[in-house]
C-alpha positions as CSV (number, residue, x, y, z in Angstrom):
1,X,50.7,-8.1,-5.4
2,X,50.3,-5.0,-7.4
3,X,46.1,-4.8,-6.9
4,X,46.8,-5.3,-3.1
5,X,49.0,-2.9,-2.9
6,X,46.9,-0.2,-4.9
7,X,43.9,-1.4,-2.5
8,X,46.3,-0.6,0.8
9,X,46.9,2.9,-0.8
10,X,43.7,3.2,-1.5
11,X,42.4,2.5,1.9
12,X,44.7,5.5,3.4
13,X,44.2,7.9,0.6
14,X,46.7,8.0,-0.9
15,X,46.7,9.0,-4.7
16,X,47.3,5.9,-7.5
17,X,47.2,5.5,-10.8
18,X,46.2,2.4,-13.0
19,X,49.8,1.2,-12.9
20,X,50.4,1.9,-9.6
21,X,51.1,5.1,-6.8
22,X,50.6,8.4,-8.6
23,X,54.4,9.4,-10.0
24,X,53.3,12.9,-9.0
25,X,52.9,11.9,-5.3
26,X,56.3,10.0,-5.6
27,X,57.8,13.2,-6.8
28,X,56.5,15.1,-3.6
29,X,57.3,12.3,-1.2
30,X,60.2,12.3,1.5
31,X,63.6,11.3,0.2
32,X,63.6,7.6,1.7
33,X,67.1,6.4,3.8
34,X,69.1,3.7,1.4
35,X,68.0,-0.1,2.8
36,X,70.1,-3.2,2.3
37,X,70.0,-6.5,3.7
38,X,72.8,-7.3,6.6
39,X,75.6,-9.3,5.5
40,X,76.1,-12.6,7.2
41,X,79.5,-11.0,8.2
42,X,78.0,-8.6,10.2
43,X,75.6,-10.3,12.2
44,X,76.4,-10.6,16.0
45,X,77.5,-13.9,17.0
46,X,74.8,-15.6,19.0
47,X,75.1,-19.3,20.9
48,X,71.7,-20.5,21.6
49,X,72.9,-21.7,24.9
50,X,73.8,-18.1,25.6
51,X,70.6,-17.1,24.4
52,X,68.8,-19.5,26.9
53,X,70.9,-18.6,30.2
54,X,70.0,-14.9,29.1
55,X,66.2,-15.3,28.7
56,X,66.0,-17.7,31.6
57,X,66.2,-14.4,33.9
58,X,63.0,-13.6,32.8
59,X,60.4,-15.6,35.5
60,X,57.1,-17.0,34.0
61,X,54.3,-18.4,35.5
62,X,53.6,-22.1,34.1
63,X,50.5,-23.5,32.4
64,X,49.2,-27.0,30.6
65,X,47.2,-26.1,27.5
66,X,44.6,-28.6,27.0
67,X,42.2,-30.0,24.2
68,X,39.1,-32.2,24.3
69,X,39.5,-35.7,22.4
70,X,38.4,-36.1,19.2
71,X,34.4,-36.9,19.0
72,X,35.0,-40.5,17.7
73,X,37.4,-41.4,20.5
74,X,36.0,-44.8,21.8
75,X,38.2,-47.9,23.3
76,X,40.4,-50.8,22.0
77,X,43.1,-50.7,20.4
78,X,41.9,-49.1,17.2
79,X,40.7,-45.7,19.9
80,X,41.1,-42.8,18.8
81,X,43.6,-40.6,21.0
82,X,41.9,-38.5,24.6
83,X,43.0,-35.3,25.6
84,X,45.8,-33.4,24.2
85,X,47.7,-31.3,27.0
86,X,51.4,-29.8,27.1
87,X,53.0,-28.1,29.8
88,X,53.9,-24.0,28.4
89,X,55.5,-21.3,29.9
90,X,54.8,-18.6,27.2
91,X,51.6,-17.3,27.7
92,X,50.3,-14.2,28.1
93,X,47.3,-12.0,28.0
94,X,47.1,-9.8,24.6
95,X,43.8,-7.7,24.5
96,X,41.1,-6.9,26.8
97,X,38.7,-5.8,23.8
98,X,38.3,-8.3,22.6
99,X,39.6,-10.6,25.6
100,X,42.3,-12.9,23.6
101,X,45.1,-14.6,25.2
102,X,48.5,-15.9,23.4
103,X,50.6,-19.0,23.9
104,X,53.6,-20.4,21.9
105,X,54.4,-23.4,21.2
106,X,57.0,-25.4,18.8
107,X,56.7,-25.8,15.1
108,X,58.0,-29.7,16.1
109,X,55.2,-30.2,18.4
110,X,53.4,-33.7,17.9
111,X,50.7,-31.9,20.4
112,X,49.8,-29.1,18.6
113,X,48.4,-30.7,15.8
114,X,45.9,-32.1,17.5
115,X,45.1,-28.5,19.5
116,X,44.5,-27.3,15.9
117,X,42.1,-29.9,14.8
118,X,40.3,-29.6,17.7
119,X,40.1,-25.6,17.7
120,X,39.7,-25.2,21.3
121,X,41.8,-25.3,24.1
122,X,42.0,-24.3,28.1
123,X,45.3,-23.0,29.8
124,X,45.7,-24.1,33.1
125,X,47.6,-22.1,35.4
126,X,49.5,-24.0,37.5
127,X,49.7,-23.5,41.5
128,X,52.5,-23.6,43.7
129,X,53.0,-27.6,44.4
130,X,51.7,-28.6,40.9
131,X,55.6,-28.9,39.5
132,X,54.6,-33.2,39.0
133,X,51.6,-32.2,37.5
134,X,53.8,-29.7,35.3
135,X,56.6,-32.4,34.4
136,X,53.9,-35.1,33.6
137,X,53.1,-32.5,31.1
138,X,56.5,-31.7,29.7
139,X,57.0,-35.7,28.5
140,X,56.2,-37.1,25.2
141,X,54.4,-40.2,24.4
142,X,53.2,-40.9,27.4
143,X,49.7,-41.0,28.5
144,X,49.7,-37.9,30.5
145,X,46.4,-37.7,31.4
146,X,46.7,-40.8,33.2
147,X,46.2,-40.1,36.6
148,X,45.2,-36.7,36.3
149,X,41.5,-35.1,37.7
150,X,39.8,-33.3,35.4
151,X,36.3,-32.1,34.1
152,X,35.2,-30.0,31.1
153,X,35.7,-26.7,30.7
154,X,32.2,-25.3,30.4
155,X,32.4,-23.9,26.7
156,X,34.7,-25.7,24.5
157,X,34.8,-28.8,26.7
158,X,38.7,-29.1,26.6
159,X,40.2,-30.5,30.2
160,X,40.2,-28.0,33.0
161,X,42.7,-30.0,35.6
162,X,41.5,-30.3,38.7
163,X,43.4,-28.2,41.5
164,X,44.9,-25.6,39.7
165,X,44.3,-21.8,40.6
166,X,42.9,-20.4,37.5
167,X,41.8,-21.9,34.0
168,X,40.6,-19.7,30.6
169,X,38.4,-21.7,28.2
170,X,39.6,-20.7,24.8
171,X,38.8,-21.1,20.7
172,X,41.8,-20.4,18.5
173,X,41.5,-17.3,16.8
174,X,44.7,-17.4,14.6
175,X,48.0,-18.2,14.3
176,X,51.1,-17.1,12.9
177,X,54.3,-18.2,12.5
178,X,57.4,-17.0,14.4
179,X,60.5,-18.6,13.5
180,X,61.1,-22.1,15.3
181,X,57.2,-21.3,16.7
182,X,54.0,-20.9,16.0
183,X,51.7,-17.7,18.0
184,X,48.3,-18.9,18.5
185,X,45.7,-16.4,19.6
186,X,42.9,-17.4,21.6
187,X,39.5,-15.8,22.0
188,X,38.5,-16.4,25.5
189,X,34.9,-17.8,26.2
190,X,35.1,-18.4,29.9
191,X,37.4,-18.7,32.8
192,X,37.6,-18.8,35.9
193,X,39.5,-19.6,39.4
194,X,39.4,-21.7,42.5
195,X,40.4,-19.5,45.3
196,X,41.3,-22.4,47.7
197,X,44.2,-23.3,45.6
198,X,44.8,-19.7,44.5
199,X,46.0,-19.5,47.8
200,X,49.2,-21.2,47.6
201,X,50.6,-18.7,44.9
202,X,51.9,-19.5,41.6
203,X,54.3,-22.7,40.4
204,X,57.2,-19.8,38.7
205,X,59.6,-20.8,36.6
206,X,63.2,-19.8,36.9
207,X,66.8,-20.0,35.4
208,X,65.7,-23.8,34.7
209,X,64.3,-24.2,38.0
210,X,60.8,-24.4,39.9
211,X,59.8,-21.7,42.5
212,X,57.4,-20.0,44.5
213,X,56.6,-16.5,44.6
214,X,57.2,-14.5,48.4
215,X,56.2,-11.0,48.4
């Protein structure tokens, strides 16, 4: 901890000694404000149901995340599984330079794992009328490709749906953990729309409900 610490202070300039920061450039340095850790008295009551009606004011947009099957998938009933694919509504864009995108997704996921091992995936951003597509999504245990058009997207291979506005092909770039969830980063490697179905809008997602946007 110490040698990283000395390399950090290091890296901005800052004066050190063998044992540490310089004692001299302590001496000179801004009186810092007293820091202690907030009691559990003090912290503000919070119901998670009151935290979910809040946040569900926020609309989002809705997309399936997608992975390609493991390489020795075959048939039978010793098969390894297909496609991997849940239904998320936190996504985002993060940079532009370098284009990387950002989804979240739950540290009790029994999808995820298999997004990691396959380190790829491709968000599909869901149309207006695609809310059975999304719910078929949002299940677990079920075969939830079943039914479902889709080819691969043209990097990684992972399931672009068939029908939906907009897809990005993706590889994961990291992740970190953030409380109940995990924050993967993606690099994008291609994407892409269809502007037929682009034309219906986006499937939003409000207060617990499904919408439509209207301008």
């Amino acid at each position: 901890m110490a040698a990283t610490a000395v390399r950090y202070l290091r890296s901005v300039g800052a004066p050190t000694s063998a044992t540490g920061p310089d004692p001299a450039a302590r001496a000179v340095a801004e009186p810092r404000p007293a820091l202690r850790a907030v009691r559990e008295g003090e912290r503000a009551p919070l119901d998670p149901a009151d935290f979910r009606a809040v946040l569900g004011h926020f609309a989002s947009g809705v997309t399936v995340i997608t992975a390609p099957a493991p390489p020795t998938a075959g048939t039978g009933a010793a098969a390894a599984p297909g496609p991997a694919g849940f239904a998320c509504q936190s996504f985002a864009s993060l940079s532009l330079d370098p284009p990387l995108v950002t989804f979240m997704v739950a540290r009790t996921s029994t999808t995820w794992p298999r997004i990691a091992r396959a380190g790829v995936f491709c968000v599909n951003i869901l149309g207006a009328g695609q809310e059975a597509l999304c719910r078929g999504f949002a299940v677990s245990g079920a075969d939830k490709f079943a039914g479902v058009a889709h080819a691969p997207a043209p990097v990684t291979g992972s399931p672009r749906l068939a029908g939906v506005p907009a897809w990005i092909d993706c590889a994961v770039q990291a992740v970190h953990t953030g409380g109940d969830h995990l924050i993967v980063v993606g690099r994008v490697a291609a994407l892409g729309t269809d502007p037929e179905a682009a034309q219906a809008g986006p499937l939003l997602f409000h207060r617990g409900a499904f919408g439509r946007f209207s301008a």
